[in-house]
N, C-alpha and C positions, 0 to 999 in steps of 0.2 A: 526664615531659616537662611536666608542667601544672604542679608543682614549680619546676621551672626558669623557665617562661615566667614565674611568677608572680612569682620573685625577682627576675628580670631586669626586668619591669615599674614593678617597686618601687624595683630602681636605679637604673635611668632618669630617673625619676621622682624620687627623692631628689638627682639630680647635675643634673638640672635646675631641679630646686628651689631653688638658690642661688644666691640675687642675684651673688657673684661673676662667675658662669659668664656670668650676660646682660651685667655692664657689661663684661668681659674682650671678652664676642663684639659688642658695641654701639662701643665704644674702637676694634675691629680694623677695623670694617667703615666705622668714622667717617673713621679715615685713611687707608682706600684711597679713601672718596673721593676723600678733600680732597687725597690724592696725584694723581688724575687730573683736577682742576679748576683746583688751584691755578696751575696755568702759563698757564690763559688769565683769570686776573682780572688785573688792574692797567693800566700803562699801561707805555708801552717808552718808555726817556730814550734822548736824544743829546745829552752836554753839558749834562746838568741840566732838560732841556727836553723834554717828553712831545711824541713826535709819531706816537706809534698806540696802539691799545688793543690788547692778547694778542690777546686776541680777533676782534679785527679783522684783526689778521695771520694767524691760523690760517684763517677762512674765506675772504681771501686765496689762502694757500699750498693750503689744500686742493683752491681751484676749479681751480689750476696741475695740482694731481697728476689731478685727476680729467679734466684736458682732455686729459693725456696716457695716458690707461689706454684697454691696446690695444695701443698700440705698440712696434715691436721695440727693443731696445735692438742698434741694428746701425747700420750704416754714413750713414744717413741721419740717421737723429734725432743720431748725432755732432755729425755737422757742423753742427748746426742749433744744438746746445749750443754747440758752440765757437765758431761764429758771432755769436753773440746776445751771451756775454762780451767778444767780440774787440771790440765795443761798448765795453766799460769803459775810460776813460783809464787809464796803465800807473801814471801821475802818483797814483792815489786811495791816500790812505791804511788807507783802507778801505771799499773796492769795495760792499759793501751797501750804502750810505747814497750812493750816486751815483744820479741822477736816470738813469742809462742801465741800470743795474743794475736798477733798480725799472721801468725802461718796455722793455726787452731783455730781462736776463737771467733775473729770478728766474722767468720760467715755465717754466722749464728746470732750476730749480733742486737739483730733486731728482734727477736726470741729469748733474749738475754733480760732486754730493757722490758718487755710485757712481763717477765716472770717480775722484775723488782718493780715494776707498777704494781701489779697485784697484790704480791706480800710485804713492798712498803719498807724493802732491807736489800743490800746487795748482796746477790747469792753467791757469788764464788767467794767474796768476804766470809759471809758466814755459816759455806758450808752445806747450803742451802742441797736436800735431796730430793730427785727428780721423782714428783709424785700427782699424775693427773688429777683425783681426785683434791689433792691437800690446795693443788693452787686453786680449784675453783673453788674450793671451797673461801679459799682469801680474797677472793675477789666478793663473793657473796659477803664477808664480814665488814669490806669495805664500803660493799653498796650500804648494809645497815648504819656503819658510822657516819655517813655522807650525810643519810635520810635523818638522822639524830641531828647532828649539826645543822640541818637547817632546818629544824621544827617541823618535821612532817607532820599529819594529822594521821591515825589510823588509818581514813577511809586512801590517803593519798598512798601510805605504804601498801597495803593493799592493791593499790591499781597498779603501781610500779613490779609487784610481784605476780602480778596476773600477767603483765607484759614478760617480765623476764621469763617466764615457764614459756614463753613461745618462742624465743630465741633458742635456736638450732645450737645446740653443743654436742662434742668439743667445738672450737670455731674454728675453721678453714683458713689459712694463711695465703693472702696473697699481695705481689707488690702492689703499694696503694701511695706512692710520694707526691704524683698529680695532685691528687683529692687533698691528701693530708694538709698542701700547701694551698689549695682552696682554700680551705677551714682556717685555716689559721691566720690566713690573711683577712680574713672579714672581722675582725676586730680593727684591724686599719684602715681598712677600704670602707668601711661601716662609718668611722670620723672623718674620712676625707669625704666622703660623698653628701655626709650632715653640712658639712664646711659649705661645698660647690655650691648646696642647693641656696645657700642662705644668701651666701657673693652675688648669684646671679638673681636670684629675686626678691631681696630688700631693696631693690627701686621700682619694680612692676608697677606700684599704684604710689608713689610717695613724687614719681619726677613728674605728674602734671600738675602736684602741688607744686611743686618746688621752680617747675617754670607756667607757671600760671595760665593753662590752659584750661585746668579743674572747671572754671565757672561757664567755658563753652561745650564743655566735656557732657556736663551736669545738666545743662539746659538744653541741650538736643534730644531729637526725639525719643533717640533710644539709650541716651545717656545715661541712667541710673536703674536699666536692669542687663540688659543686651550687653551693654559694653562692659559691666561689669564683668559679666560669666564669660566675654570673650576673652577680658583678660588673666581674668582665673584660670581658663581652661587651655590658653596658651602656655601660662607658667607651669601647668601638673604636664605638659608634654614636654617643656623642656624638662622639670624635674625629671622627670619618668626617662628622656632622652639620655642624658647625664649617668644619671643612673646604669641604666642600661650599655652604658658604653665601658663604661669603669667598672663593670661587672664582667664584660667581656673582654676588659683587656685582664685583667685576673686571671680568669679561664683559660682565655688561651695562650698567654705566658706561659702557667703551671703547666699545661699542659704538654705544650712544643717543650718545654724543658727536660722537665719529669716525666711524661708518659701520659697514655691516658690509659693504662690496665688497671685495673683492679677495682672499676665500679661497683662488682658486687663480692666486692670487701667486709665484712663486719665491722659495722660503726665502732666496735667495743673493741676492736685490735689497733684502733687509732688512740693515739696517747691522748688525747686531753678530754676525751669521753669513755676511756676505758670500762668504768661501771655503768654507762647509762642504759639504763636497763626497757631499753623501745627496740624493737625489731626494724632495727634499719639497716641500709648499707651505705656504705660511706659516701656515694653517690649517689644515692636520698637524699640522704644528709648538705649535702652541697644544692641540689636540687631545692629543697624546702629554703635553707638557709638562703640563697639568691633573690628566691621567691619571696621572702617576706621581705627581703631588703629592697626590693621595686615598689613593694606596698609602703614603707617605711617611707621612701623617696618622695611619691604622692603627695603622703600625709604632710610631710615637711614642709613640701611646697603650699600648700594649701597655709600652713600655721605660719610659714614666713610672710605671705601678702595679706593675711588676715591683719597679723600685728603690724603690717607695712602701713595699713591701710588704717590701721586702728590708731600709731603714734602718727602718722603722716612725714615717718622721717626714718630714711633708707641709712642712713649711720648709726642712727640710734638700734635700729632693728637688728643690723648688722651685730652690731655689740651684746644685746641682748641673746640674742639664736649664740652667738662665738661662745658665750659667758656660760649659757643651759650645756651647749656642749663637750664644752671642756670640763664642766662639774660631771657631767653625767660618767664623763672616761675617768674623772681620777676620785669620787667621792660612791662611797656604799652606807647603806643602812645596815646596820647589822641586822642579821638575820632575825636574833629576839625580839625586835621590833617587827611583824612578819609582814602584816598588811601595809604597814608603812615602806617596809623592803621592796615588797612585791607589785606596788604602785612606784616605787622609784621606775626600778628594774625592767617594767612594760613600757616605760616611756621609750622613744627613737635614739634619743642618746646613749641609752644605758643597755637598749635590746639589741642593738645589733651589734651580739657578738656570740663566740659558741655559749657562752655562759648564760648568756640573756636567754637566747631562742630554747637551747635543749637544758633549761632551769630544770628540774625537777621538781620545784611548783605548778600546781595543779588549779586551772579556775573549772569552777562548778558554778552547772548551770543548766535546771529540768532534768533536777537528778543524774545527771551524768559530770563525767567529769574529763578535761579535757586538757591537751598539755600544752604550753605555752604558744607551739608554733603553728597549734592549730585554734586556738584565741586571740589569742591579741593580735593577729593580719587584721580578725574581722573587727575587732573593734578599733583598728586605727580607719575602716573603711566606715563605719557608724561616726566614729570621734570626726573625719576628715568632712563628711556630708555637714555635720552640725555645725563646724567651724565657717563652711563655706557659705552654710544659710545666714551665719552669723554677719558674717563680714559682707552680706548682702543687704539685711538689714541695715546695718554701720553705712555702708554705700551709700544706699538711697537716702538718709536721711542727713548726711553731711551737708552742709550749709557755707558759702563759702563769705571768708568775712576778712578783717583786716587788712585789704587791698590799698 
């Protein structure tokens, strides 16, 4: 054991030792700021003509959300949305830039955009009358058109309507822009953090090839099991490191920015999960989501020195992991193809994002059936073990030769 700590001390230590690894992790953490700042510097044109500052509108809109956290989204605060619109001349060509807009509607604003997510039409457009029941009811029509579109099975609409019957309605409003900007950021932070892991460990095992140490490596005592797992198991802590930091600089940007109220938010008052019909709060939901992104990190690491170690060459590997991950972000299986979809969609590339994690695909298994973000952690920690036994194999039986 003091063998191993000691080698693994040493790897750690040698992989963090190289300037790559800091300006790869320094580059990653620069752009999730500058991803979560960049929309409140500048100034806002109308016709070439500055007449607010981002920022000015954000604290603005925020004092809006935050005068209405608290309150039901039910039959009162409707009318009081559709009211305050019904303000807008039908004449504007574009209703935000109307002085009754700006002194009526926008503090209602954010109550405006949940009604035309749910029925899918703009409401002061078309007149749209303020009616509890009728909206929920449009959002249920939509949950059904979703679960159509991507091929649900019975047993799966089923489990998604068993979930929904537990969610508490009407839903409770409250400010949530923290969280919101969690979520929406792990679709980016999700590709930069695939990126890091690949930069920093597509040479873990390829540079005692490359400077020919391999064959003393090999030949000592503990050379082809010990030093193995020491270096494997230094690389899943820097994955896991990395990770963990660029999850935290997310966090706590959105946070110190935005706020941190409204944890127990309704997932389904947040815009790009509107329908998903699981009993969560938005900060669950970022909670879980973080969570499987650490487990994602692991795995990655592990598939980066497996194949480091399997072509013996850190550029190559490099290109390869680049090549998976940028397929993963810009290519989809269409849904008709389902199993084929659904194994894209589980891989690290493809799952870490709101889409991937809170899918609406269901894997079953012992009769039960389970939702994405509570399957696929565990099988990237099954997938991650099998890999690493693999590349253990591969190890010990490498042979070193054209010297």
């Amino acid at each position: 054991m003091n063998i191993f700590l000691t080698l693994y001390h040493y790897e750690f230590k040698k992989i963090l030792g190289r300037k790559l690894v800091w300006i790869a992790l320094f580059l990653c953490i620069g752009c999730i700021i500058f991803a979560e700042t960049g929309n409140l510097s500048g100034n806002y044109y109308v016709e070439g003509e500055a007449v607010d500052t981002h920022y000015h509108m954000f604290q603005v809109d925020s004092a809006y959300q935050r005068a209405l956290s608290g309150r039901v989204v039910g039959q009162e605060l409707l009318e009081e949305t559709m009211s305050a619109y019904s303000e807008i001349p039908k004449t504007a060509e574009r209703y935000t830039e109307t002085e009754e807009y700006q002194k009526y509607a926008r503090p209602y604003s954010d109550i405006f955009q949940i009604i035309w997510r749910w029925i899918e039409r703009n409401p002061w457009y078309e007149g749209w009358q303020a009616e509890e029941q009728s909206l929920y009811d449009a959002r249920a029509d939509r949950q059904e058109e979703a679960w159509t579109d991507l091929f649900l099975s019975d047993t799966e609409k089923a489990f998604w309507q068993e979930q929904e019957e537990k969610i508490d309605k009407p839903f409770t409003y409250y400010y949530h822009e923290g969280y919101g900007t969690i979520l929406k950021d792990l679709d980016t932070v999700g590709i930069l953090m695939l990126l890091l892991t690949a930069v920093c460990l597509s040479g873990v095992f390829p540079e005692e090839h490359m400077r020919r140490t391999d064959q003393m490596i090999l030949s000592s005592a503990k050379g082809r099991t010990v030093a193995y797992w020491a270096k494997l198991s230094a690389g899943i802590s820097v994955s896991f490191l990395c990770a963990l930091l660029t999850g935290l600089a997310v966090v706590t940007v959105a946070l110190v920015i935005y706020g941190a109220e409204g944890f127990q938010t309704a997932v389904q008052l947040y815009s790009y999960m509107s329908i998903y019909a699981y009993p969560l709060s938005i900060g669950q939901a970022c909670v879980i989501a973080y969570g499987v992104f650490l487990v994602a990190a692991v795995l990655m690491g592990v598939l980066v020195m497996v194949g480091s170690e399997l072509m013996h060459n850190s550029i190559a590997t490099l290109a390869l992991f680049t090549g998976l991950i940028i397929a993963g972000a810009m290519f989809d299986i269409p849904a008709q193809y389902r199993a084929a979809a659904q194994i894209w969609q589980s891989l690290p590339m493809s799952f870490l994002s709101r889409r991937g994690i809170f899918s609406e695909w269901l894997i079953a298994a012992g009769g039960q059936c389970f939702t994405a973000w509570q399957a696929v952690p565990l099988l990237y920690v099954i997938g991650g073990a099998v890999a690493a036994a693999a590349g253990a194999k591969i190890y010990r039986r490498y042979q070193v030769s054209g010297r």
